[in-house]
py3Dmol code that shows the C-alpha trace and the ligand (Angstrom):
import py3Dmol

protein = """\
ATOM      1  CA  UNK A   1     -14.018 -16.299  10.164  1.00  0.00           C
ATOM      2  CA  UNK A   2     -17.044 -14.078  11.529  1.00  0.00           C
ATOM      3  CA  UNK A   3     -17.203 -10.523  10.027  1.00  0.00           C
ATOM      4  CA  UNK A   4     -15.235  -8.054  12.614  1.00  0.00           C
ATOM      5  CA  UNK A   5     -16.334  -4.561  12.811  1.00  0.00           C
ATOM      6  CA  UNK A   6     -14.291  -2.783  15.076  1.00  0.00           C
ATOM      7  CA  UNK A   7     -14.325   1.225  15.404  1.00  0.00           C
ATOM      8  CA  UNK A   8     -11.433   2.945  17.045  1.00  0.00           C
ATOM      9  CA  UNK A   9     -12.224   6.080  18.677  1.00  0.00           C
ATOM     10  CA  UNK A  10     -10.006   8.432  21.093  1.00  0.00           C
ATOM     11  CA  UNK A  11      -8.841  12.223  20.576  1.00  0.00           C
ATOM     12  CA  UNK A  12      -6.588  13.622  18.028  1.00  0.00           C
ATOM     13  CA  UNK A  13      -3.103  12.116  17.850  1.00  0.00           C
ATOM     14  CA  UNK A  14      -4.431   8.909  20.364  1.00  0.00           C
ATOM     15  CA  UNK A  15      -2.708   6.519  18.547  1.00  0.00           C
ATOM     16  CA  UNK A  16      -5.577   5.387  16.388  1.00  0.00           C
ATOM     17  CA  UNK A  17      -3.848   5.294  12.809  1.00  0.00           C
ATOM     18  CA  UNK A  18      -0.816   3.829  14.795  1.00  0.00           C
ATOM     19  CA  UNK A  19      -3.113   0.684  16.250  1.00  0.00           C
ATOM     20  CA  UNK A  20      -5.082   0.387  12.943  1.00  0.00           C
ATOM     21  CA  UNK A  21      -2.416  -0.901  11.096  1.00  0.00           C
ATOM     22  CA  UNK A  22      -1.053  -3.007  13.951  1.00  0.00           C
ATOM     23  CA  UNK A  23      -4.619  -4.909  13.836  1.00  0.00           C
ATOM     24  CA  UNK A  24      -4.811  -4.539  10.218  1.00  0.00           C
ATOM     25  CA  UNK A  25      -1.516  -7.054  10.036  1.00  0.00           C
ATOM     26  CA  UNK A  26      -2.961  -9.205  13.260  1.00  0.00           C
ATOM     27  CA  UNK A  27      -6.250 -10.005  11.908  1.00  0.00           C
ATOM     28  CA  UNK A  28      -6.081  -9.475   8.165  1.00  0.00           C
ATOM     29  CA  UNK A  29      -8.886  -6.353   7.844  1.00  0.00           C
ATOM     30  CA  UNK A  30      -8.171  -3.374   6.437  1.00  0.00           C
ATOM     31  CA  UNK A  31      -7.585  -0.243   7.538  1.00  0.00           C
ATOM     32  CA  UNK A  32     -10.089   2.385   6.678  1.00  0.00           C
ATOM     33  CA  UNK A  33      -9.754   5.496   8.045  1.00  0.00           C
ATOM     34  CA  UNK A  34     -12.276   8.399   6.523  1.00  0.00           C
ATOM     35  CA  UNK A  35      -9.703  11.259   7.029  1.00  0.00           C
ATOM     36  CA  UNK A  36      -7.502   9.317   4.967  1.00  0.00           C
ATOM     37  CA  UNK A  37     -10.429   9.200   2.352  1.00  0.00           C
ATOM     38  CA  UNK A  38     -10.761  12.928   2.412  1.00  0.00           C
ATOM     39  CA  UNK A  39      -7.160  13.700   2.305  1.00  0.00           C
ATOM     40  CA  UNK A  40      -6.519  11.179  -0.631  1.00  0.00           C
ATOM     41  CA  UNK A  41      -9.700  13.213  -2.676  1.00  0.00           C
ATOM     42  CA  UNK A  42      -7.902  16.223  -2.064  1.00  0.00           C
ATOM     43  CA  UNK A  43      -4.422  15.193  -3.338  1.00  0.00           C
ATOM     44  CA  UNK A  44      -5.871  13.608  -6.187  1.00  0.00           C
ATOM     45  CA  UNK A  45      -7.994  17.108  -7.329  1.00  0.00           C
ATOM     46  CA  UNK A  46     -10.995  14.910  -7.677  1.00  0.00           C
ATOM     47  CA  UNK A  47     -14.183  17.291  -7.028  1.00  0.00           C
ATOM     48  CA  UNK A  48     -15.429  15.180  -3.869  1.00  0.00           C
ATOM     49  CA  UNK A  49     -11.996  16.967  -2.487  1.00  0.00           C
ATOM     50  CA  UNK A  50     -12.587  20.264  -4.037  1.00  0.00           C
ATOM     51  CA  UNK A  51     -15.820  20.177  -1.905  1.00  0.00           C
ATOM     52  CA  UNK A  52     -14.004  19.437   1.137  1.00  0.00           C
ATOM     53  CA  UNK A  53     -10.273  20.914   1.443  1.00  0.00           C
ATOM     54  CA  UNK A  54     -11.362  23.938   3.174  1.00  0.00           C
ATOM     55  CA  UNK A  55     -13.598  22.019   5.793  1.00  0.00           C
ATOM     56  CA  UNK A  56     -10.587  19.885   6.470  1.00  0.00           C
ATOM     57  CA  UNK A  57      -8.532  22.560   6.868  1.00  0.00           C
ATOM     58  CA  UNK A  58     -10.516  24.305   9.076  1.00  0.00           C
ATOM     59  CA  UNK A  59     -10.784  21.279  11.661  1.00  0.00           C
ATOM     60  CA  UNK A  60     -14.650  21.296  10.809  1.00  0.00           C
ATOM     61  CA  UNK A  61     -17.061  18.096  10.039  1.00  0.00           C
ATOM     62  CA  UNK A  62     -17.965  17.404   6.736  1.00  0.00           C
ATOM     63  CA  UNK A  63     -21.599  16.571   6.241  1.00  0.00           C
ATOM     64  CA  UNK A  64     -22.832  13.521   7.376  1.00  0.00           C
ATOM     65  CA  UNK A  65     -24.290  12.337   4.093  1.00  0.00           C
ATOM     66  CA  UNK A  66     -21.265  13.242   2.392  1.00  0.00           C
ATOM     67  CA  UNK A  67     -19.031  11.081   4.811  1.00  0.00           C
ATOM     68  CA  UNK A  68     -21.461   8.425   5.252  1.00  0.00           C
ATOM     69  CA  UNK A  69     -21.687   7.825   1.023  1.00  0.00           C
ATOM     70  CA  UNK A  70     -17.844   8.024   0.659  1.00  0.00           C
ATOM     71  CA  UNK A  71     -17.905   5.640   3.681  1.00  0.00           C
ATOM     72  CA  UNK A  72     -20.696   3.192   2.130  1.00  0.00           C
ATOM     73  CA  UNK A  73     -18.947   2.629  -1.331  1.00  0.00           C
ATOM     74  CA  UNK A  74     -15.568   1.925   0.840  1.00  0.00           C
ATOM     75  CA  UNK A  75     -16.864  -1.035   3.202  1.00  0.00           C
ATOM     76  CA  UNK A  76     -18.947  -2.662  -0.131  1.00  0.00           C
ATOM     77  CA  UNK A  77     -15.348  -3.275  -1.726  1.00  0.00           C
ATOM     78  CA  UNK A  78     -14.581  -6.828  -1.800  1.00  0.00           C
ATOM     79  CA  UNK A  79     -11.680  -6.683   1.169  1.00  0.00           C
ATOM     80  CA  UNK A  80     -14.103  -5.585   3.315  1.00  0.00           C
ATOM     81  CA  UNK A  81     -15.936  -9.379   3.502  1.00  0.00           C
ATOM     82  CA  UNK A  82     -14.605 -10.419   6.722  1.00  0.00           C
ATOM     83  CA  UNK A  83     -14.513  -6.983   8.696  1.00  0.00           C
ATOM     84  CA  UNK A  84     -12.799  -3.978   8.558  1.00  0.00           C
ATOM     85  CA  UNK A  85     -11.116  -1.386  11.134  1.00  0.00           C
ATOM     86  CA  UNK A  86     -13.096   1.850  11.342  1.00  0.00           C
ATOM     87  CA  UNK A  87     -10.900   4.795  12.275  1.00  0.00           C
ATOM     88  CA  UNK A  88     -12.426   8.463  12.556  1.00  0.00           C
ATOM     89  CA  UNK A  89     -16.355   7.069  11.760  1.00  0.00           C
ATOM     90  CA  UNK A  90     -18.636   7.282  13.159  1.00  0.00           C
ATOM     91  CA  UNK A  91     -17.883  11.114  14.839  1.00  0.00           C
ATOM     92  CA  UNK A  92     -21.883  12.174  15.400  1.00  0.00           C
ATOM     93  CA  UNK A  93     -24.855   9.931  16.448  1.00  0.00           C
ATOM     94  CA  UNK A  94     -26.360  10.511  12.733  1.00  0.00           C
ATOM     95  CA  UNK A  95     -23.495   8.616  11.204  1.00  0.00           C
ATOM     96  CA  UNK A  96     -23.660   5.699  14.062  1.00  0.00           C
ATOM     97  CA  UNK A  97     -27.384   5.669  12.985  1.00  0.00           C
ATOM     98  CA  UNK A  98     -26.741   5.602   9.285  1.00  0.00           C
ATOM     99  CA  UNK A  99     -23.946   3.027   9.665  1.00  0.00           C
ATOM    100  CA  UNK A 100     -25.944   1.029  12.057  1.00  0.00           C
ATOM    101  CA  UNK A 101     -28.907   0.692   9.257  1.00  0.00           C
ATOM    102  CA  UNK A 102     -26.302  -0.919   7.178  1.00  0.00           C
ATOM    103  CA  UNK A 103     -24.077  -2.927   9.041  1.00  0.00           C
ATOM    104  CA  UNK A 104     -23.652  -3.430  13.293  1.00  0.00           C
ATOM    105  CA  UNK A 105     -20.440  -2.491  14.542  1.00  0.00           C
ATOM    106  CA  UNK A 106     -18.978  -5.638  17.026  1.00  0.00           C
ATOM    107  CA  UNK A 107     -16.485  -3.438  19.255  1.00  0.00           C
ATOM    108  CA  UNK A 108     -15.598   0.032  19.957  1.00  0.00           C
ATOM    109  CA  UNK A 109     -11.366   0.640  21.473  1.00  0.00           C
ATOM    110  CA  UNK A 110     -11.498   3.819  22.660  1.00  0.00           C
ATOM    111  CA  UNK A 111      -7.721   5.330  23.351  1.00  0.00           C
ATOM    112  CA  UNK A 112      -7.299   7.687  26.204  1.00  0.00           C
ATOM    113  CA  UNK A 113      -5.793  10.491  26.401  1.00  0.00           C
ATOM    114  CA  UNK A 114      -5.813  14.091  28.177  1.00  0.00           C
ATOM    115  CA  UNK A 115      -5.727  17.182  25.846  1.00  0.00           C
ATOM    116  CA  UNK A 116      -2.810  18.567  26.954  1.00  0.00           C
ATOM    117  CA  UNK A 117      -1.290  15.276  25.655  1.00  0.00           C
ATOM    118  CA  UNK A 118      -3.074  14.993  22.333  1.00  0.00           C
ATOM    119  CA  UNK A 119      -2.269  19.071  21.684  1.00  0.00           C
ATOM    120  CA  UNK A 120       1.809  18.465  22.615  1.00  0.00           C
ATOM    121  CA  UNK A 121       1.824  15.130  19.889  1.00  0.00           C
ATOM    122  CA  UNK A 122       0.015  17.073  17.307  1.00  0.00           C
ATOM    123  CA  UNK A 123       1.626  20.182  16.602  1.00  0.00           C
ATOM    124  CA  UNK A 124       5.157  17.927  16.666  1.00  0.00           C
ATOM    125  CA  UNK A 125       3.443  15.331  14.910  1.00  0.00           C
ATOM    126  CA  UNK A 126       5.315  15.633  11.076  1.00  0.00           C
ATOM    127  CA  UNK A 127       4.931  13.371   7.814  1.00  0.00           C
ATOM    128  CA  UNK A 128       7.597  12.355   5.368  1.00  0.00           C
ATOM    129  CA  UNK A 129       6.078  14.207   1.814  1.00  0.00           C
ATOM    130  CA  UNK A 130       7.139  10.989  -0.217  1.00  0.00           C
ATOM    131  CA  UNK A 131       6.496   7.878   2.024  1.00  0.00           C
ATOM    132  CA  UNK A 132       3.427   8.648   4.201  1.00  0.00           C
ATOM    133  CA  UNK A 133       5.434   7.935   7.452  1.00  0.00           C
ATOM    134  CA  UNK A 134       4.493   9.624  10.430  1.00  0.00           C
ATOM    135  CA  UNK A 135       7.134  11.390  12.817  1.00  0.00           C
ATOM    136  CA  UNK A 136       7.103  12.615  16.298  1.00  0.00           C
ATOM    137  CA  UNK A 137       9.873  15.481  16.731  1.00  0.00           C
ATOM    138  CA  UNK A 138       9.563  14.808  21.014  1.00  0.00           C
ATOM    139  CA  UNK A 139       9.852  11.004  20.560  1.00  0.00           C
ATOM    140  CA  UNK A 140      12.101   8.678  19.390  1.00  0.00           C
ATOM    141  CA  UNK A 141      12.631   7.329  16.471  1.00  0.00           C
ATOM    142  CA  UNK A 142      14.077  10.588  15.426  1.00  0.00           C
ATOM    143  CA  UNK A 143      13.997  10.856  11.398  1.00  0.00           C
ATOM    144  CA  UNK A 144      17.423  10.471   9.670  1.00  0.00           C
ATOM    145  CA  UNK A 145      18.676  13.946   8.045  1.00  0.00           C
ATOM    146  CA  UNK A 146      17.992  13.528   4.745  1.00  0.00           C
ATOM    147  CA  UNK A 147      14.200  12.483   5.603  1.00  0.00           C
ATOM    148  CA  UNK A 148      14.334  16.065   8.280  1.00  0.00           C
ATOM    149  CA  UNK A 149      14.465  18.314   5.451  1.00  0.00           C
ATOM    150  CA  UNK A 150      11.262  16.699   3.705  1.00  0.00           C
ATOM    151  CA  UNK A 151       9.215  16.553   6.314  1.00  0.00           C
ATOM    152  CA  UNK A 152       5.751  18.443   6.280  1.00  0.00           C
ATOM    153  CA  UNK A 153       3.173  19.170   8.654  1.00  0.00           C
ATOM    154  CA  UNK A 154      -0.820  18.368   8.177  1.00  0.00           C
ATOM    155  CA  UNK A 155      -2.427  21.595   6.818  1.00  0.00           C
ATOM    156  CA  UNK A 156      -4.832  20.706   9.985  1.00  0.00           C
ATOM    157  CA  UNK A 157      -2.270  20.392  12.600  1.00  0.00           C
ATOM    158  CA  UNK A 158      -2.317  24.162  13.500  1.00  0.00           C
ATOM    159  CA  UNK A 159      -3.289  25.045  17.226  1.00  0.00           C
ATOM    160  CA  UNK A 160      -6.378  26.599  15.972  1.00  0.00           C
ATOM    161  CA  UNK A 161      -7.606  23.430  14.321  1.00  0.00           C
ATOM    162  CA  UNK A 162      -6.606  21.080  16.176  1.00  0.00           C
ATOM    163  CA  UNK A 163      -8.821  22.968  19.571  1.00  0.00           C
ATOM    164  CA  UNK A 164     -11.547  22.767  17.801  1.00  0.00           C
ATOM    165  CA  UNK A 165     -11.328  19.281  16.270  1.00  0.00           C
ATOM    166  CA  UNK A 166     -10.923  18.020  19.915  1.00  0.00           C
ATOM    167  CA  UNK A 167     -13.703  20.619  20.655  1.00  0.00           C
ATOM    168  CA  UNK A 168     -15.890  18.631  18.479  1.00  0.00           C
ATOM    169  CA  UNK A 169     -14.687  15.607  19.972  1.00  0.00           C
ATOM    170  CA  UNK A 170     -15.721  15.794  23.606  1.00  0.00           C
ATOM    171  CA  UNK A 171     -19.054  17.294  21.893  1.00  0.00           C
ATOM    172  CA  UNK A 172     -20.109  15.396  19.124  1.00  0.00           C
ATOM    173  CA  UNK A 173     -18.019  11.839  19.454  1.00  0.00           C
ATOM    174  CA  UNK A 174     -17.907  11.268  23.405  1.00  0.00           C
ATOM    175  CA  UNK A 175     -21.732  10.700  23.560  1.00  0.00           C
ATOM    176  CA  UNK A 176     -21.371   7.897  21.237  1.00  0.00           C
ATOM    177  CA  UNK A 177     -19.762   5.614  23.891  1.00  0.00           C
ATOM    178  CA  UNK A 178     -23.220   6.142  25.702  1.00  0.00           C
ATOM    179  CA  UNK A 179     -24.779   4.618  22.222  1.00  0.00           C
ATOM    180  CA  UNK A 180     -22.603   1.718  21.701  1.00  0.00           C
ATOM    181  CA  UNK A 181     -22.869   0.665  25.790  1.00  0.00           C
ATOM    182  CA  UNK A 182     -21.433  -2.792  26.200  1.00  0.00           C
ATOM    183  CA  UNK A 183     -19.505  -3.098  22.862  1.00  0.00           C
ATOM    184  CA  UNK A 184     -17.110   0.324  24.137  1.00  0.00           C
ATOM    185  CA  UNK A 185     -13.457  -1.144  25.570  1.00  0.00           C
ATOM    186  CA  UNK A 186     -11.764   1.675  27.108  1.00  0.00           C
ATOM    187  CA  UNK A 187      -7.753   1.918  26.877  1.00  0.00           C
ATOM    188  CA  UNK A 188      -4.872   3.901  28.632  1.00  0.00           C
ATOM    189  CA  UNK A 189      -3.285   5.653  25.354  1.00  0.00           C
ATOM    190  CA  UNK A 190      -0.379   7.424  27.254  1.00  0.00           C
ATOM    191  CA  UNK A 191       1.556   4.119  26.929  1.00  0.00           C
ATOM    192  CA  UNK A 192       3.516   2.801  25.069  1.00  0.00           C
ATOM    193  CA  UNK A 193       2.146   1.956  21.699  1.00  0.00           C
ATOM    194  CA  UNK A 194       3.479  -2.168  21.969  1.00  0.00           C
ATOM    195  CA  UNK A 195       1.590  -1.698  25.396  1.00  0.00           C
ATOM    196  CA  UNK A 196      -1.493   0.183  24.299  1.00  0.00           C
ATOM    197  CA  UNK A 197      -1.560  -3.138  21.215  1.00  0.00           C
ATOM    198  CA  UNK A 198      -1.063  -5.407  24.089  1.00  0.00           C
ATOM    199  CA  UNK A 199      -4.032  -4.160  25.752  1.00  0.00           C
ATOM    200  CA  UNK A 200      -6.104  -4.054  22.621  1.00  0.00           C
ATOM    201  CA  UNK A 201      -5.566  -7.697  21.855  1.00  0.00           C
ATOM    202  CA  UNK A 202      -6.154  -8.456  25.130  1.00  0.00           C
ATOM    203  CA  UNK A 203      -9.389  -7.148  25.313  1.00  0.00           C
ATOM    204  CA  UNK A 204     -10.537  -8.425  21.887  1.00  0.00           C
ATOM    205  CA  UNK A 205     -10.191 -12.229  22.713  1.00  0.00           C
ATOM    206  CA  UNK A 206     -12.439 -11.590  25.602  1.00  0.00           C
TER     207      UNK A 206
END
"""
ligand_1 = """\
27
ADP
P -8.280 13.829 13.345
O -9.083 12.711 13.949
O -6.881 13.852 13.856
O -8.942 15.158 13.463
P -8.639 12.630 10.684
O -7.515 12.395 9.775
O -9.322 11.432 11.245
O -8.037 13.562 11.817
O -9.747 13.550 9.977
C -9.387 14.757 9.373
C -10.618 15.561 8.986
O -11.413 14.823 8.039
C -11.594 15.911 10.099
O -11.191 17.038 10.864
C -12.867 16.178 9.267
O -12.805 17.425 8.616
C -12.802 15.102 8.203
N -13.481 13.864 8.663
C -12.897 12.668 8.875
N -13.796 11.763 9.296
C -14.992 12.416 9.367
C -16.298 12.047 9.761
N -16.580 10.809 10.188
N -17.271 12.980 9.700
C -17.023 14.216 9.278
N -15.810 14.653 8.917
C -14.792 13.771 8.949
"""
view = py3Dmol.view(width=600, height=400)
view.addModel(protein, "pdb")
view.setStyle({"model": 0}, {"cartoon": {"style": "trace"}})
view.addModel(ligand_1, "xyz")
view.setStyle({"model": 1}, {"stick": {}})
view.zoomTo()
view.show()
């Protein structure tokens, strides 16, 4: 099999982590989403998430170098051989630069959606505290009671953060579908998410 490099980009709450793992089980990649990276230095208290809890928290960037590094020592790891799914990096044309010295990305998804949508999934978006699953209090399925009363919400799902991550969005990661050109497949993400996969594979057997 050729190496794969495929980035996802789209707003907050697009669908991105949703379609990840989808792909991740299709073509046998993994999954490696750089919020995830963050988030899992914070939990464990290791000093990389010292550094960055409050930046996270805030709905700011973390330094490109920083990101890029943590980034770098991911996609060396062994599983990464034959390609990898790149969720939330690059988000500024530095890190597209630094990643492109390294390794060329083969296709960018972008999932579309309007604001208004990606503000109404976040702040119902919850997460079961012991499994990791992700919950939608508007959508179905609805979470069985005894999962309800565990449920938390992301310390960056606040209204405040979450205008100006998509602030930063529009600003920072938008002109990067100017940068990748050809390789940039644009999707409908207000479907529904078997729909929004079907369109993904779709497009990547083209
Ligand atoms: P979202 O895309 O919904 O804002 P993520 O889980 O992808 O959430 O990222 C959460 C936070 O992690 C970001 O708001 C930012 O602080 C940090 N982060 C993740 N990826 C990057 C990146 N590529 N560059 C800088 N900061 C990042």
């Amino acid at each position: 099999m050729t190496k794969r490099i495929i980035c996802l980009f789209g707003p907050q709450g697009s669908g991105k982590g949703t379609q990840a793992k989808i792909l991740t089980a299709q073509l046998h990649i993994p999954h490696i989403s750089t919020g995830d990276l963050f988030r899992a230095a914070i939990a464990s208290r290791a000093e990389l998430g010292k550094q960055v809890e409050g930046i996270l928290n805030k709905g700011e960037l973390v330094s490109d170098e920083l990101t890029f590094n943590l980034l770098k020592e991911r996609i060396s790891q062994n599983d990464c051989k034959a390609g990898f799914i790149l969720d939330g990096y690059p988000r500024t044309l530095t890190q597209a630069q630094l990643l492109d010295d390294f390794m060329n990305v083969d296709v960018v998804i972008v999932l579309e959606i309007s604001d208004a949508e990606s503000l109404k999934r976040l702040t119902n978006r919850r997460q079961d505290s012991i499994t990791g699953a992700i919950y939608n209090l508007y959508t179905v399925p609805k979470p069985p009671k005894e999962i309800e009363r565990r449920l938390i919400q992301r310390a960056d799902d606040t209204a405040e953060a979450i205008e100006k991550r998509l602030k930063k969005y529009h600003q920072q990661t938008e002109p990067l579908f100017l940068y990748y050109k050809n390789k940039v497949i644009r999707v409908n993400g207000e479907q529904s998410i078997e729909r929004v996969a079907g369109d993904i594979e779709r497009a990547l057997v083209l």
